[in-house]
Every structure is written in C-alpha cells, then in structure tokens.
N, CA, C and O atoms as a Tripos MOL2 file, in Angstrom:
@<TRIPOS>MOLECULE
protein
  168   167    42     0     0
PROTEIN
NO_CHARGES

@<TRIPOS>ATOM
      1 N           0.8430   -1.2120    0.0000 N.3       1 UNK1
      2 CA          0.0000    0.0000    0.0000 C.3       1 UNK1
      3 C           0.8690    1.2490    0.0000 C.2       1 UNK1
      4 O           0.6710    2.2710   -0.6570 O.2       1 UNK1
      5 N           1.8500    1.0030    0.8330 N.am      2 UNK2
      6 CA          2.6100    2.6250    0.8170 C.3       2 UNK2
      7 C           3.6460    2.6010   -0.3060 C.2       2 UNK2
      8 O           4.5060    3.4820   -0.2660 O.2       2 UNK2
      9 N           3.6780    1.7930   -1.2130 N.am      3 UNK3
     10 CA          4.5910    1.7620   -2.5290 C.3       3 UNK3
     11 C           3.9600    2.9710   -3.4210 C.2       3 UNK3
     12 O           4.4070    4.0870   -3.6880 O.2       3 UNK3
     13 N           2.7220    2.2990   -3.7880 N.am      4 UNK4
     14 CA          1.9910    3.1180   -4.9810 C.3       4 UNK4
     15 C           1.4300    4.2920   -4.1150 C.2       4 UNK4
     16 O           0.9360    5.1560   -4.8400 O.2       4 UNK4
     17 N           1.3670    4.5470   -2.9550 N.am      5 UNK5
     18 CA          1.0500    5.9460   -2.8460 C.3       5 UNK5
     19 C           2.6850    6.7810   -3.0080 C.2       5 UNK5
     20 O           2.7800    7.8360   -3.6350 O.2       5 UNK5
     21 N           3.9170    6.0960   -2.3230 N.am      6 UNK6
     22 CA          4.8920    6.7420   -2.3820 C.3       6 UNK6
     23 C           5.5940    6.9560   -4.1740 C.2       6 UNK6
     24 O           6.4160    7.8070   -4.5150 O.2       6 UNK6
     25 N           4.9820    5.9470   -5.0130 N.am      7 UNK7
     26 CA          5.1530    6.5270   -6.5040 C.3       7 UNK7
     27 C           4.2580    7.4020   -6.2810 C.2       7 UNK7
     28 O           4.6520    8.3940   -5.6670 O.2       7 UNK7
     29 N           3.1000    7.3660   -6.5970 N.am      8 UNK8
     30 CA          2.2510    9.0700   -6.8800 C.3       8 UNK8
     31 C           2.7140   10.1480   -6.6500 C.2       8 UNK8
     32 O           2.8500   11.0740   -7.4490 O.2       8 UNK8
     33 N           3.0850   10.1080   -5.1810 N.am      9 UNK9
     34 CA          3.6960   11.4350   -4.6680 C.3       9 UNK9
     35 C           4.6570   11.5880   -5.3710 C.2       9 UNK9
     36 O           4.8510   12.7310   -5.7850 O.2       9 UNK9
     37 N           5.6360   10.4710   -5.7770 N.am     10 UNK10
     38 CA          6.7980   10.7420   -6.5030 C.3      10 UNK10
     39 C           6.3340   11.9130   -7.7970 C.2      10 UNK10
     40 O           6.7280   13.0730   -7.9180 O.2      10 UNK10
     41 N           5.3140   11.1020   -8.7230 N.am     11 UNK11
     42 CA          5.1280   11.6890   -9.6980 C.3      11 UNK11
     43 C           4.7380   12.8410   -9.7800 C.2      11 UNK11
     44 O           5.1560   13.6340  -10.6240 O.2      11 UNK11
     45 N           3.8300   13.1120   -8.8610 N.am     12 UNK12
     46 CA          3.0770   14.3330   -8.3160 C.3      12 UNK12
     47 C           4.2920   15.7940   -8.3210 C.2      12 UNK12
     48 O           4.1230   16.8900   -8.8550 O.2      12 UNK12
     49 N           5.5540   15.2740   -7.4900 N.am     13 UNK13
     50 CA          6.2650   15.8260   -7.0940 C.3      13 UNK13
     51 C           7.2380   16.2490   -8.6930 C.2      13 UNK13
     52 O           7.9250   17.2700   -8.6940 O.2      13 UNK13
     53 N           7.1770   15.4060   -9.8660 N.am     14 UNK14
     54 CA          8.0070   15.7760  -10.9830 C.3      14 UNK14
     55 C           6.8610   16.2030  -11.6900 C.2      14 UNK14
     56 O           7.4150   16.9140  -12.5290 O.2      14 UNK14
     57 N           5.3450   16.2910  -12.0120 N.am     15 UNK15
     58 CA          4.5370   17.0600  -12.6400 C.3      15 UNK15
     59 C           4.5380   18.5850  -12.0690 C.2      15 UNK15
     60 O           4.2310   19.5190  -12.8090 O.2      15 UNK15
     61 N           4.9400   18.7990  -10.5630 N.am     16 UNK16
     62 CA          5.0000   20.0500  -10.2510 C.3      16 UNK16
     63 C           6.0210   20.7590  -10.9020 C.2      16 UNK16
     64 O           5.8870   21.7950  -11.5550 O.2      16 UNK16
     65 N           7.5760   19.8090  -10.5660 N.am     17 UNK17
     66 CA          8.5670   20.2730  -10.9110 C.3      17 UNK17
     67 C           8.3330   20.5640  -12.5140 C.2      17 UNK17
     68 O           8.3540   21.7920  -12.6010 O.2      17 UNK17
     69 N           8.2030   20.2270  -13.3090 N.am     18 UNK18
     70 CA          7.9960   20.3270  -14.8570 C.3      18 UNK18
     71 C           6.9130   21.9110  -14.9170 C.2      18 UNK18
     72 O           6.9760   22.8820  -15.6710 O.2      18 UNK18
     73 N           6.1300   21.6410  -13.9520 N.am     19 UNK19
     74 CA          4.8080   22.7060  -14.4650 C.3      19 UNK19
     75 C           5.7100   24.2800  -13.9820 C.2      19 UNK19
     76 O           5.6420   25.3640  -14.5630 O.2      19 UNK19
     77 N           6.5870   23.9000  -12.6450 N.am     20 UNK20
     78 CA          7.2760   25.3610  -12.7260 C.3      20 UNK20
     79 C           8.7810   25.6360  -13.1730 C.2      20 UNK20
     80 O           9.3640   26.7040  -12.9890 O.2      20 UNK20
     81 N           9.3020   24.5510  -13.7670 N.am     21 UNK21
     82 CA         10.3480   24.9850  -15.0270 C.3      21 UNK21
     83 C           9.3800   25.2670  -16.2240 C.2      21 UNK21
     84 O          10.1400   25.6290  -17.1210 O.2      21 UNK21
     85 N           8.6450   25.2810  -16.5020 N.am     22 UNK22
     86 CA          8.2350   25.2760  -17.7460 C.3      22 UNK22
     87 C           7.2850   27.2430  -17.6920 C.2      22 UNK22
     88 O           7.0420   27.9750  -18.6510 O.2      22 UNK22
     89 N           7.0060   27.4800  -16.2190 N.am     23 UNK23
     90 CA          6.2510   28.6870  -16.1820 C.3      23 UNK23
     91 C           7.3650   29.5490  -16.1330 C.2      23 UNK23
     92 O           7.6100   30.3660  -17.0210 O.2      23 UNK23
     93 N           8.2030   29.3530  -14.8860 N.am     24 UNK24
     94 CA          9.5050   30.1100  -15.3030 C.3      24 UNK24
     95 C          10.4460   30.6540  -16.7070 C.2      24 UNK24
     96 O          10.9050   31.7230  -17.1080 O.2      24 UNK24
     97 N          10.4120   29.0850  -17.2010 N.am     25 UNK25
     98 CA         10.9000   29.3430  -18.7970 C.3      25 UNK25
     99 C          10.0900   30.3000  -19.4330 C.2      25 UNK25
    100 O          10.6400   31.0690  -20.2210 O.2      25 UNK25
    101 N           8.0920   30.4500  -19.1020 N.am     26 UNK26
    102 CA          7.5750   31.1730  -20.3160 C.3      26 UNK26
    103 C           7.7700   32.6100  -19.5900 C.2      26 UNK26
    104 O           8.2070   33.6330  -20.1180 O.2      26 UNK26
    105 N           7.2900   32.4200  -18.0990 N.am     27 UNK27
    106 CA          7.7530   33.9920  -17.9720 C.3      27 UNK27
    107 C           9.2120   35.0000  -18.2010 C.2      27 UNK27
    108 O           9.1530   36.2230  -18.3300 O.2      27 UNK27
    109 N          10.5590   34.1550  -18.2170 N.am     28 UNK28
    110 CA         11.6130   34.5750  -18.7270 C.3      28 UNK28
    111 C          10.9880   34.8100  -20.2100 C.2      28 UNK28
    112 O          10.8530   35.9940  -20.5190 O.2      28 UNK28
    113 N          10.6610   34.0180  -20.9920 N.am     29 UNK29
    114 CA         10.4470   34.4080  -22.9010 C.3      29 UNK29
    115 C           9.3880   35.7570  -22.7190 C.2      29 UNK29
    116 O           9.3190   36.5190  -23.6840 O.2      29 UNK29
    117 N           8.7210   36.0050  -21.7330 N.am     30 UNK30
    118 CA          7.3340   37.3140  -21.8020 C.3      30 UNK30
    119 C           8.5420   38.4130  -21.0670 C.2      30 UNK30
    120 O           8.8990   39.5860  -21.1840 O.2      30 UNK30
    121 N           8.6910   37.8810  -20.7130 N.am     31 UNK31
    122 CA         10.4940   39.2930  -20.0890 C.3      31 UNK31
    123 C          10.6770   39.5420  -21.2380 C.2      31 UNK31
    124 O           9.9210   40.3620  -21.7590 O.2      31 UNK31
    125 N          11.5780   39.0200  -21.9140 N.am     32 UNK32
    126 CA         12.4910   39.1950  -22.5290 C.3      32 UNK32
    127 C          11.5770   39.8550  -24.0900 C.2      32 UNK32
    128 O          12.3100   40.3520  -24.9450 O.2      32 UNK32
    129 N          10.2580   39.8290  -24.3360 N.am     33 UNK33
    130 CA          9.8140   40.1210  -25.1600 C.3      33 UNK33
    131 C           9.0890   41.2800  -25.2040 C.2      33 UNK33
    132 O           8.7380   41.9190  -26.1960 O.2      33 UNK33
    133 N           8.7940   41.6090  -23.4470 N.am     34 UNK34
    134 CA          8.6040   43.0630  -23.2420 C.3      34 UNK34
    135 C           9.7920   43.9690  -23.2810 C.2      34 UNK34
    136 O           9.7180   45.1240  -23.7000 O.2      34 UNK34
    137 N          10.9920   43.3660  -22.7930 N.am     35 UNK35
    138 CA         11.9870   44.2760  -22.9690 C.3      35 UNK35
    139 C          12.2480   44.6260  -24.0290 C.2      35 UNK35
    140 O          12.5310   45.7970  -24.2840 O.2      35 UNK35
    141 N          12.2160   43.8090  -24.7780 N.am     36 UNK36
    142 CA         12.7210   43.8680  -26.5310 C.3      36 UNK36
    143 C          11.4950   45.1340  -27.2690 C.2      36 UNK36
    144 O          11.8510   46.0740  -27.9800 O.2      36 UNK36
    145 N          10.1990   44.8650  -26.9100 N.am     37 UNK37
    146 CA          9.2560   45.6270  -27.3210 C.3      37 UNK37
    147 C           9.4590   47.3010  -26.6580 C.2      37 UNK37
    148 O           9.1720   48.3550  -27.2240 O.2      37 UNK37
    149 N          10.0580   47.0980  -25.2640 N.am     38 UNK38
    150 CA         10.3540   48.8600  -25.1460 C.3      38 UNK38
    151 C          11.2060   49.1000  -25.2920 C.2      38 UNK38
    152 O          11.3530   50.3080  -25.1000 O.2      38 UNK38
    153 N          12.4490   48.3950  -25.7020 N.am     39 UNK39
    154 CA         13.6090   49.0710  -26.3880 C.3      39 UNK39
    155 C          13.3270   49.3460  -27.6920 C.2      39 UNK39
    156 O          13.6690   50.4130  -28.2010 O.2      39 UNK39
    157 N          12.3980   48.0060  -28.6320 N.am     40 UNK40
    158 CA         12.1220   49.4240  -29.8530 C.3      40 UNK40
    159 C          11.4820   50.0970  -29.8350 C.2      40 UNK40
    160 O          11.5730   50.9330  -30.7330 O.2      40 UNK40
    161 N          10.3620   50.2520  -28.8230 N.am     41 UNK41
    162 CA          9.2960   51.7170  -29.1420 C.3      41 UNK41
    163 C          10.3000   53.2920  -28.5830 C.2      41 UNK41
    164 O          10.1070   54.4250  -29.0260 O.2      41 UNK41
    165 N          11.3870   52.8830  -27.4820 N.am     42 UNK42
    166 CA         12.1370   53.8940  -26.8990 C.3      42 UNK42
    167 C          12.9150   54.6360  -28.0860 C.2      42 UNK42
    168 O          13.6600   55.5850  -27.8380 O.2      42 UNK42
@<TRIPOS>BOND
     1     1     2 1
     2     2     3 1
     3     3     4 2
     4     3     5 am
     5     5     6 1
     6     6     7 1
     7     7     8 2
     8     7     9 am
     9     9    10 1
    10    10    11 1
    11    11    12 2
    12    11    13 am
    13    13    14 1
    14    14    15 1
    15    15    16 2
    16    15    17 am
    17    17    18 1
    18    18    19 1
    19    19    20 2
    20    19    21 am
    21    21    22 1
    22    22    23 1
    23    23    24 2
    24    23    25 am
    25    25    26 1
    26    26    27 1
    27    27    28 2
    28    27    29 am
    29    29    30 1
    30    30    31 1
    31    31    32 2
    32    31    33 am
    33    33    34 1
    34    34    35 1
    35    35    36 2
    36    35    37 am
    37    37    38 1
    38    38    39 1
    39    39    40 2
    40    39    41 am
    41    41    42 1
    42    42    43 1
    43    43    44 2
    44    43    45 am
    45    45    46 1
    46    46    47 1
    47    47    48 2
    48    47    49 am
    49    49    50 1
    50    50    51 1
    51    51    52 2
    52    51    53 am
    53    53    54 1
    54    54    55 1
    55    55    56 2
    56    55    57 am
    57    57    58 1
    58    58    59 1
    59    59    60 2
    60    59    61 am
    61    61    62 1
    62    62    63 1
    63    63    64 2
    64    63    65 am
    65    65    66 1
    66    66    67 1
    67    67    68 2
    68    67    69 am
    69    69    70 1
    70    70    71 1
    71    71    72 2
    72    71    73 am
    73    73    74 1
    74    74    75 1
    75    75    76 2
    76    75    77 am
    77    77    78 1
    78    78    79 1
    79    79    80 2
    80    79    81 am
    81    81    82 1
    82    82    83 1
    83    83    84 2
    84    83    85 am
    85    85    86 1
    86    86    87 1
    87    87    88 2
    88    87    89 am
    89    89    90 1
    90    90    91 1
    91    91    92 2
    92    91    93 am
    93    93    94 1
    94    94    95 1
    95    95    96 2
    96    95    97 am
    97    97    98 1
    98    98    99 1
    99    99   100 2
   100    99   101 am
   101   101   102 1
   102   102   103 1
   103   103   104 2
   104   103   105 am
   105   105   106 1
   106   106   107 1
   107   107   108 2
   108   107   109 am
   109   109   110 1
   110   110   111 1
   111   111   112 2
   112   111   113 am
   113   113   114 1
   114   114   115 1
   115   115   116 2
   116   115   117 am
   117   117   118 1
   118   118   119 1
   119   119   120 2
   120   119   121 am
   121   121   122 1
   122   122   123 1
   123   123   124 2
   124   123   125 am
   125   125   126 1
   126   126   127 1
   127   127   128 2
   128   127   129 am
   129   129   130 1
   130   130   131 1
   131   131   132 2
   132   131   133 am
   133   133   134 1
   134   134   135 1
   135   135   136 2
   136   135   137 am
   137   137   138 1
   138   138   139 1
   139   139   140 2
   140   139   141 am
   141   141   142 1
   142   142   143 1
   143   143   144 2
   144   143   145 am
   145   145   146 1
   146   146   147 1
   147   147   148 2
   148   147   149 am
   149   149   150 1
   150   150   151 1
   151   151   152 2
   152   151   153 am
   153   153   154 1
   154   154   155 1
   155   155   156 2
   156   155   157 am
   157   157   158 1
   158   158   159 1
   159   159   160 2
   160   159   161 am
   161   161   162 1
   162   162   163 1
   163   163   164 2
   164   163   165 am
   165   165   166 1
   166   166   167 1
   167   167   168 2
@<TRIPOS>SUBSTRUCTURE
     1 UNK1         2 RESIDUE 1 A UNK
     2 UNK2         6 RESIDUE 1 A UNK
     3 UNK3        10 RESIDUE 1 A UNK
     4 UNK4        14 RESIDUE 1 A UNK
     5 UNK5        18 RESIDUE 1 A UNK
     6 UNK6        22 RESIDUE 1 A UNK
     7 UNK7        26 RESIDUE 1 A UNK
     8 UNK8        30 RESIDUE 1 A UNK
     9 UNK9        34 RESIDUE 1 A UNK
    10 UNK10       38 RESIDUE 1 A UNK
    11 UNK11       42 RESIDUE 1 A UNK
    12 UNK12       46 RESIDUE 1 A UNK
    13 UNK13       50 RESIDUE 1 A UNK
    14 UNK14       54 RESIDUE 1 A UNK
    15 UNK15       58 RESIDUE 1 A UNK
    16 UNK16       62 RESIDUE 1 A UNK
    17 UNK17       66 RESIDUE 1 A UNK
    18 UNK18       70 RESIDUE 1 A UNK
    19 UNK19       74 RESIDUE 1 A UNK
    20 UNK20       78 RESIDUE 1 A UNK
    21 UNK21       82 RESIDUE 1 A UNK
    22 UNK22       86 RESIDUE 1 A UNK
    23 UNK23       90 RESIDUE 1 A UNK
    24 UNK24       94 RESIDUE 1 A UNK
    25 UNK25       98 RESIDUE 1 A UNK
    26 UNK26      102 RESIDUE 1 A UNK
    27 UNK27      106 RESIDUE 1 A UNK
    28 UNK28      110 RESIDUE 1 A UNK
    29 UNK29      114 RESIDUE 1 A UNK
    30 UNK30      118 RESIDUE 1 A UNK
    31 UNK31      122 RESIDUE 1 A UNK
    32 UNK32      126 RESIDUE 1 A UNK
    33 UNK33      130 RESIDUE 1 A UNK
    34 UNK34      134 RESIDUE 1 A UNK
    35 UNK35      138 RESIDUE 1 A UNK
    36 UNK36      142 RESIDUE 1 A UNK
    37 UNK37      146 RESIDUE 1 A UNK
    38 UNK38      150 RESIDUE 1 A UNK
    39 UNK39      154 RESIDUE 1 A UNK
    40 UNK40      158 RESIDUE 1 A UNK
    41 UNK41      162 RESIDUE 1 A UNK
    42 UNK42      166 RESIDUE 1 A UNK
C-alpha cells in the first residue's frame, strides 16, 4: 500500500517540478519580449 502511494507522490512531485520549469521558462520568454518591445518603441 505505501509503494503506490509513495510513486504518486513521486510523480506528483516531478509534474510540479515540470509545471514550474516550464512557467519560469515562459515567464523569462514574456520578459524578454517586453523588454525587446520597449527598447524598440524607446
């Protein structure tokens, strides 16, 4: 019984990890695309 709950959590624990490398990654690309957008309107 405490196998397959201790996989879940496992997995649980690398679907998080994935969901906030992956938000991080898009909010770095929305940085970097606002910056780019007010350096050319400046």
């Amino acid at each position: 019984m405490s196998e397959p709950q201790a996989m879940s959590e496992r997995v649980i624990q690398d679907v998080v990890a994935a969901f906030f490398s992956c938000a991080s990654g898009w909010q770095k690309g929305v940085a970097e695309a606002v910056a780019e957008g007010i350096a050319a309107s400046a």
